[in-house]
C-alpha positions in Angstrom: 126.8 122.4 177.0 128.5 125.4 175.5 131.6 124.6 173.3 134.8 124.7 175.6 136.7 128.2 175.5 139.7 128.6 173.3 142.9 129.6 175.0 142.7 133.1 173.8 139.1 133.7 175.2 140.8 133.0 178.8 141.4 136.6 180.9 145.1 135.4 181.7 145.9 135.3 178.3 144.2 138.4 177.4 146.2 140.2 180.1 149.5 138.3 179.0 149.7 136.9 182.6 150.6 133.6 180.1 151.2 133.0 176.4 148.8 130.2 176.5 147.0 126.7 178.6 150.6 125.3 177.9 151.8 127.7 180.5 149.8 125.9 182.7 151.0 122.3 182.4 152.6 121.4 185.5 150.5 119.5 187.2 147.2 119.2 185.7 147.0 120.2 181.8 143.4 121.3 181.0 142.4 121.3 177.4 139.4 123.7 176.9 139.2 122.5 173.4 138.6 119.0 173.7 137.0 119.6 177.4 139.6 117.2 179.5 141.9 117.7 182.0 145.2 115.5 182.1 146.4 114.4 185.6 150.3 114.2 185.4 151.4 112.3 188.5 149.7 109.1 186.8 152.9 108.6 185.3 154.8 108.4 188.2 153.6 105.2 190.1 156.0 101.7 190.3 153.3 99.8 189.3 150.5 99.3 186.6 148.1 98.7 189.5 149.0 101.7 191.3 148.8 103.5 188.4 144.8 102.3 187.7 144.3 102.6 191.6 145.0 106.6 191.1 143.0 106.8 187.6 140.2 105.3 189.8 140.8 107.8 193.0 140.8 110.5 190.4 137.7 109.6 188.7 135.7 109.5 192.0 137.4 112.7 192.8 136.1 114.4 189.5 132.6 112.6 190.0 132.3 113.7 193.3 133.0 117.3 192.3 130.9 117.0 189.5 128.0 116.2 191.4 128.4 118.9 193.9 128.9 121.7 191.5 125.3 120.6 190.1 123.7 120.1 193.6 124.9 124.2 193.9 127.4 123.1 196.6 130.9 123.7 195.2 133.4 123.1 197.9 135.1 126.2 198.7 138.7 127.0 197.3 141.7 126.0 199.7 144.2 129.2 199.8 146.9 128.5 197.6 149.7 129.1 200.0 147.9 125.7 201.8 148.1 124.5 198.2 151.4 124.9 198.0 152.6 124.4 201.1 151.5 120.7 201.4 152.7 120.0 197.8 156.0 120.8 198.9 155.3 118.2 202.3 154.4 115.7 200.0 157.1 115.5 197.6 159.7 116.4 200.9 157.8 113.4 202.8 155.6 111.7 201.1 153.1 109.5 203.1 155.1 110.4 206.1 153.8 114.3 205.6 151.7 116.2 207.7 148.8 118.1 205.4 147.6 121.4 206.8 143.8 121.2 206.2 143.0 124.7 206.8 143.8 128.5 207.2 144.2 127.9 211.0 146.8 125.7 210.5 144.9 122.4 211.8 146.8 119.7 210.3 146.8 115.3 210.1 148.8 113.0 208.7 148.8 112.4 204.8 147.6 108.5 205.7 144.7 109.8 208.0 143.6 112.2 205.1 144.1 109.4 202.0 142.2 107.1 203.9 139.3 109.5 204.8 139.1 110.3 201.6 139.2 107.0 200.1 136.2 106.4 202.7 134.0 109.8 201.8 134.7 108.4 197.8 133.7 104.7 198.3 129.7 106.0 197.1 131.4 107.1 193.4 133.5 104.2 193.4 130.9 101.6 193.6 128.8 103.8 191.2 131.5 104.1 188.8 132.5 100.4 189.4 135.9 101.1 190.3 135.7 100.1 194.2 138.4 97.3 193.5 140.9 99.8 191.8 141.2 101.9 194.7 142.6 98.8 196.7 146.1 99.3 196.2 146.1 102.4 197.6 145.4 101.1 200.9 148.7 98.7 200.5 150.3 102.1 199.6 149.2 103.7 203.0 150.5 100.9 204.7 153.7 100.1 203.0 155.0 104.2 202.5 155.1 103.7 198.7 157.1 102.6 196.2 160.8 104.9 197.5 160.3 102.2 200.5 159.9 99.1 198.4 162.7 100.4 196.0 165.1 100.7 198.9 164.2 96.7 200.6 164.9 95.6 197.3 168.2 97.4 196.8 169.3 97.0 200.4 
């Protein structure tokens, strides 16, 4: 494998469209030089277990990837107003959002799409070992998350 690109190599920071990768660290951080990519909404879960449940989901989701980019089968790029669109639904309503799932507008219910995807991921899972990790997310599906725990307790 060819040694990982150093932020001044990239195009956008040839162009000045960013100083540098930090520019970048919203969501996802990637690190060319090391070759990882950090996930940031891993620190944002109530509980340790939800917390491993969404390093395992993301695992099988980089897995999964991983083998279709080698198969020659990348999935296509979602248009980032879609991109944006339902990461604004999902931090307005979390689980209780509706995801648009393509450039027509067709659309489902973040717990229908979680749960499909938890589904199309169980392969990876049991090949990475993590299967039992991604069981708390189903509790999440069906108990809206921790805002609806917080708010039993305090009520």
């Amino acid at each position: 494998m060819p040694p990982a690109p150093t932020s001044g190599n990239w195009p956008s920071t040839r162009c000045q469209a960013i100083e540098s990768l930090k520019d970048l660290w919203w969501d996802i951080r990637p690190n060319p030089s090391y070759g990882t990519v950090e996930i940031r909404i891993c620190d944002g879960t109530a509980r340790p277990c939800e917390t491993l449940a969404l390093v395992a989901l993301i695992q099988c989701l980089a897995a999964s990837l991983d083998d279709q980019i080698a198969a020659g089968c990348p999935p296509p790029a979602p248009a980032l107003w879609r991109l944006r669109e339902n990461k604004w639904r999902a931090a307005r309503w979390g689980m209780e959002a509706n995801l648009i799932l393509d450039d027509e507008g067709k659309w489902a219910p973040m717990r229908d799409v979680v749960r499909d995807l938890l589904q199309q991921l169980q392969p990876w899972a049991r090949r990475l070992g993590c299967l039992e990790y991604l069981q708390p997310l189903h509790l999440v599906l069906e108990d809206r998350g921790s805002v609806h725990r917080q708010r039993r307790i305090y009520q």
